[in-house]
C-alpha positions as CSV (number, residue, x, y, z in Angstrom):
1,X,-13.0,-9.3,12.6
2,X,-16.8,-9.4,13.2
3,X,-19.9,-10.3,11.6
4,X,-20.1,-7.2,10.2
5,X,-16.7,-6.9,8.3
6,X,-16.7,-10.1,7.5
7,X,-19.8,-9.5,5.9
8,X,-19.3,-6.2,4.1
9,X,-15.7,-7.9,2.4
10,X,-18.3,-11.1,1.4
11,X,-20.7,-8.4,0.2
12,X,-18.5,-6.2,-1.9
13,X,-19.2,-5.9,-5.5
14,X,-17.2,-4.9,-8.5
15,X,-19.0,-2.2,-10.7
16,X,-18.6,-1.0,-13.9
17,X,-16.5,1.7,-12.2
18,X,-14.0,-0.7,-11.4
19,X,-13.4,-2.1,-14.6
20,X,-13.9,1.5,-16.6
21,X,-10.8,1.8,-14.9
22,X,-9.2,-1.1,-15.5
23,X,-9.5,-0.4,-18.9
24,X,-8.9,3.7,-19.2
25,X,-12.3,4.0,-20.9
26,X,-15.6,5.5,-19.4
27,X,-18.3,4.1,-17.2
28,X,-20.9,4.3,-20.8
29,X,-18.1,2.4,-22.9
30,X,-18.5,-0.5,-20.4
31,X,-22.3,0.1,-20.3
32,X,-22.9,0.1,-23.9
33,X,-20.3,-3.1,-24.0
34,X,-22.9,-4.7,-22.0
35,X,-25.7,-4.6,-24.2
36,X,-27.0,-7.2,-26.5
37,X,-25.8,-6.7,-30.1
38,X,-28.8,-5.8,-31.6
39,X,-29.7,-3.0,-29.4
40,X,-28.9,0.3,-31.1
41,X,-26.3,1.6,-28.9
42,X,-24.3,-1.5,-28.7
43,X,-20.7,-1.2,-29.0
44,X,-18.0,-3.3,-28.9
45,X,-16.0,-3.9,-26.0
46,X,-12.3,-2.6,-25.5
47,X,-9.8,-4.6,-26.7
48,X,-8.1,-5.6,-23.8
49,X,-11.3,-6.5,-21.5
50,X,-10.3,-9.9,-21.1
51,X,-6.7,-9.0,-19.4
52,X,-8.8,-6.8,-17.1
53,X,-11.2,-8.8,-16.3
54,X,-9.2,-11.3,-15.3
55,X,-7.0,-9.1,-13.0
56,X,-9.9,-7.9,-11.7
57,X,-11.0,-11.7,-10.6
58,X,-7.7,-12.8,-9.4
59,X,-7.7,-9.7,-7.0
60,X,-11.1,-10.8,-5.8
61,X,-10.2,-14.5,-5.5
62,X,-7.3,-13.0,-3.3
63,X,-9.6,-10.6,-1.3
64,X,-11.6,-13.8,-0.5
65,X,-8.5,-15.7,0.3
66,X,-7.9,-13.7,2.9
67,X,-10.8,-13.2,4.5
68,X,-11.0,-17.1,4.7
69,X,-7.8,-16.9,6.1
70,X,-9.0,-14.4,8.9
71,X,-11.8,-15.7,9.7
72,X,-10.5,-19.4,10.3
73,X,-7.5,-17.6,12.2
């Protein structure tokens, strides 16, 4: 592995594409989730965000753990 890949892995995000999916609900659901309450097109988030988001974590934490694993070799 080199600088670069090691760097694009460190560098990856997870969007609001990512956890749309996650959930089965569109990219403006988890948009308009993300706004304060008092803005006019708040809505509430899906009901099972917090299952998804935490997948979502543990499969970064993992991704992580691996590239510390590769790069200590």
């Amino acid at each position: 592995m080199d600088f670069r890949e090691a760097t694009d892995d460190l560098f990856d995000r997870i969007a609001h594409e990512d956890l749309a999916k996650a959930l089965g609900v569109s990219v403006a659901t988890i948009r308009q989730a993300r706004l304060k309450p008092d803005a006019e097109a708040h809505r509430n988030p899906p009901s099972e965000w917090r299952k998804a988001v935490i997948r979502l974590a543990e499969q970064r934490a993992a991704r992580y753990r691996k590239l510390v694993e590769q790069l200590r070799g």
